[in-house]
BALOBA-1460 file (C-alpha; in Angstrom, 3 decimals):
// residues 78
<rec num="1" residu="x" x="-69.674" y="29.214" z="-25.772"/>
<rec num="2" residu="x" x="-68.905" y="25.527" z="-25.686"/>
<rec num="3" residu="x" x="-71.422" y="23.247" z="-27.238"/>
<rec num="4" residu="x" x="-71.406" y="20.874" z="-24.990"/>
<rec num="5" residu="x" x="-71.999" y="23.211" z="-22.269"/>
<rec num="6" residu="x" x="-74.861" y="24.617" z="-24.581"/>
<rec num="7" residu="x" x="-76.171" y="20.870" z="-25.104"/>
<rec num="8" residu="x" x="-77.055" y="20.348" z="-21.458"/>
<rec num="9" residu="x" x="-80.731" y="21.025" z="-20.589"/>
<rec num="10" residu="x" x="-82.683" y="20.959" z="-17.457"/>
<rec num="11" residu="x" x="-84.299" y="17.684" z="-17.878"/>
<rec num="12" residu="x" x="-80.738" y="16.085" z="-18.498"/>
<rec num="13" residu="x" x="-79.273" y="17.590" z="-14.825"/>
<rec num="14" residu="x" x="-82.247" y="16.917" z="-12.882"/>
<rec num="15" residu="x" x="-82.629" y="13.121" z="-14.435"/>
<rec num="16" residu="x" x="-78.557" y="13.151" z="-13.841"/>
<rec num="17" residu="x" x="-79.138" y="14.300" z="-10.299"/>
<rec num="18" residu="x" x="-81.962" y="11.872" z="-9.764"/>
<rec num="19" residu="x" x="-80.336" y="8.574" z="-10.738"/>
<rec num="20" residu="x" x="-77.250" y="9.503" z="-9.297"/>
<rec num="21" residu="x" x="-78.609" y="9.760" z="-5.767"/>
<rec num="22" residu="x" x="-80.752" y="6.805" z="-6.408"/>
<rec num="23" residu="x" x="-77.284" y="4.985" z="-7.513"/>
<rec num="24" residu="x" x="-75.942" y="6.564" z="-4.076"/>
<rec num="25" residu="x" x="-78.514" y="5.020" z="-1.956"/>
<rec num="26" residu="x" x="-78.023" y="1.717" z="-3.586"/>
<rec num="27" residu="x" x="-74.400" y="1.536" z="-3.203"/>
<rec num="28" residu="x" x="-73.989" y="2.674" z="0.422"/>
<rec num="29" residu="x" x="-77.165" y="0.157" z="0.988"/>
<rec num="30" residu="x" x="-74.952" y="-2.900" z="-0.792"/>
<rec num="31" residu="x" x="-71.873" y="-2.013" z="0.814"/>
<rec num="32" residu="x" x="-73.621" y="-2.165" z="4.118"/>
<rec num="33" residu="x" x="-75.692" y="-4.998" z="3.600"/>
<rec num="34" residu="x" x="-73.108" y="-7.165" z="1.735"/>
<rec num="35" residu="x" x="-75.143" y="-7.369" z="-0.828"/>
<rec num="36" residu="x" x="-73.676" y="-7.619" z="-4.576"/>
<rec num="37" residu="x" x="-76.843" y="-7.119" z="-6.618"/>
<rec num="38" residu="x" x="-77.553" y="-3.734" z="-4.350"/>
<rec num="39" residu="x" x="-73.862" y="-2.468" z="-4.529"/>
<rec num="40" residu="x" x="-73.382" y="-3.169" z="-8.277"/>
<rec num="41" residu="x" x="-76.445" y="-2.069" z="-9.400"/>
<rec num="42" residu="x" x="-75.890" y="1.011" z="-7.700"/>
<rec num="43" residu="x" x="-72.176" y="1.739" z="-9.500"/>
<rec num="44" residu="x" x="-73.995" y="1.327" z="-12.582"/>
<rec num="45" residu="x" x="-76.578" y="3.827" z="-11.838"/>
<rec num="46" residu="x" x="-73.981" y="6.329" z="-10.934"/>
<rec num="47" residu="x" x="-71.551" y="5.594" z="-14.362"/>
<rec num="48" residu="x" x="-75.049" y="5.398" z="-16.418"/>
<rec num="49" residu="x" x="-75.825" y="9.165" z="-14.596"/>
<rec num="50" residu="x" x="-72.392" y="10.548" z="-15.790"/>
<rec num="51" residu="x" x="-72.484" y="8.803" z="-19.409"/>
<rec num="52" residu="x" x="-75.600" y="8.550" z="-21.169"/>
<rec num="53" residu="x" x="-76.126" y="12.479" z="-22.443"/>
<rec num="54" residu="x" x="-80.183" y="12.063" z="-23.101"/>
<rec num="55" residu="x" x="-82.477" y="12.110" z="-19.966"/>
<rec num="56" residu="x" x="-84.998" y="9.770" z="-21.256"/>
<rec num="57" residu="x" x="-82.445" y="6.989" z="-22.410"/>
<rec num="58" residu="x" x="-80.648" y="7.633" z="-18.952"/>
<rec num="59" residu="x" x="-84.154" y="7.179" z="-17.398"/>
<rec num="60" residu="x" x="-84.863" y="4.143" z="-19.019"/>
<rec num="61" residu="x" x="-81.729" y="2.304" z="-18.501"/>
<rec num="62" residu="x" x="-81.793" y="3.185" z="-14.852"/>
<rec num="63" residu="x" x="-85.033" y="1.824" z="-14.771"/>
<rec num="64" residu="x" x="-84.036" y="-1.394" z="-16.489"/>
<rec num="65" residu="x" x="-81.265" y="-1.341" z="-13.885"/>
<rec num="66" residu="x" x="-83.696" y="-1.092" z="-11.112"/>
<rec num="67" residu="x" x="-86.091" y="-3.861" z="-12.333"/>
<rec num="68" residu="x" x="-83.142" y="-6.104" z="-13.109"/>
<rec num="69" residu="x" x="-82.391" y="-5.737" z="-9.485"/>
<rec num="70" residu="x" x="-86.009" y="-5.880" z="-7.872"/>
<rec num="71" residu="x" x="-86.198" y="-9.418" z="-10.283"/>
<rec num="72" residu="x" x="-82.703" y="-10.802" z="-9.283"/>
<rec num="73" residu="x" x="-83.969" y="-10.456" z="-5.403"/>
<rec num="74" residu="x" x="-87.531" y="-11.619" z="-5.835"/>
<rec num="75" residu="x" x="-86.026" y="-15.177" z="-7.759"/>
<rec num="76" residu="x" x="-83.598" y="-15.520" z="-4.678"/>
<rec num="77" residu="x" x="-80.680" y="-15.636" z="-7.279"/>
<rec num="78" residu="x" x="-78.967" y="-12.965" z="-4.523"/>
């Protein structure tokens, strides 16, 4: 068997499928919108989703992702 295969656990796909559709939502929300912060920060979540190999450090970076977002709007930088 390969060990990657072997090396992918449950908590890994679900977080995978999680912040992918998150990063989904964000894009097709930025495209829409015209909105840079949105669309960006929705790539990222997608390439973070197919990248980082460890649920929790995918979690947390897509959640620093997300607040780095939520703050960019709430100063009106975007």
């Amino acid at each position: 068997m390969n060990p990657m295969i072997a090396a992918i656990s449950e908590g890994f796909l679900w977080a995978s499928l999680v912040w992918g559709a998150v990063g989904s939502g964000y894009l097709v929300y930025g495209w829409r919108q015209k909105s840079p912060p949105a669309f960006f920060a929705g790539l990222a979540l997608i390439v973070v989703s197919y990248v980082v190999g460890s649920w929790w450090v995918m979690s947390l970076i897509a959640l620093a992702i997300i607040g780095l977002t939520w703050w960019l709007y709430r100063r009106g930088i975007f």
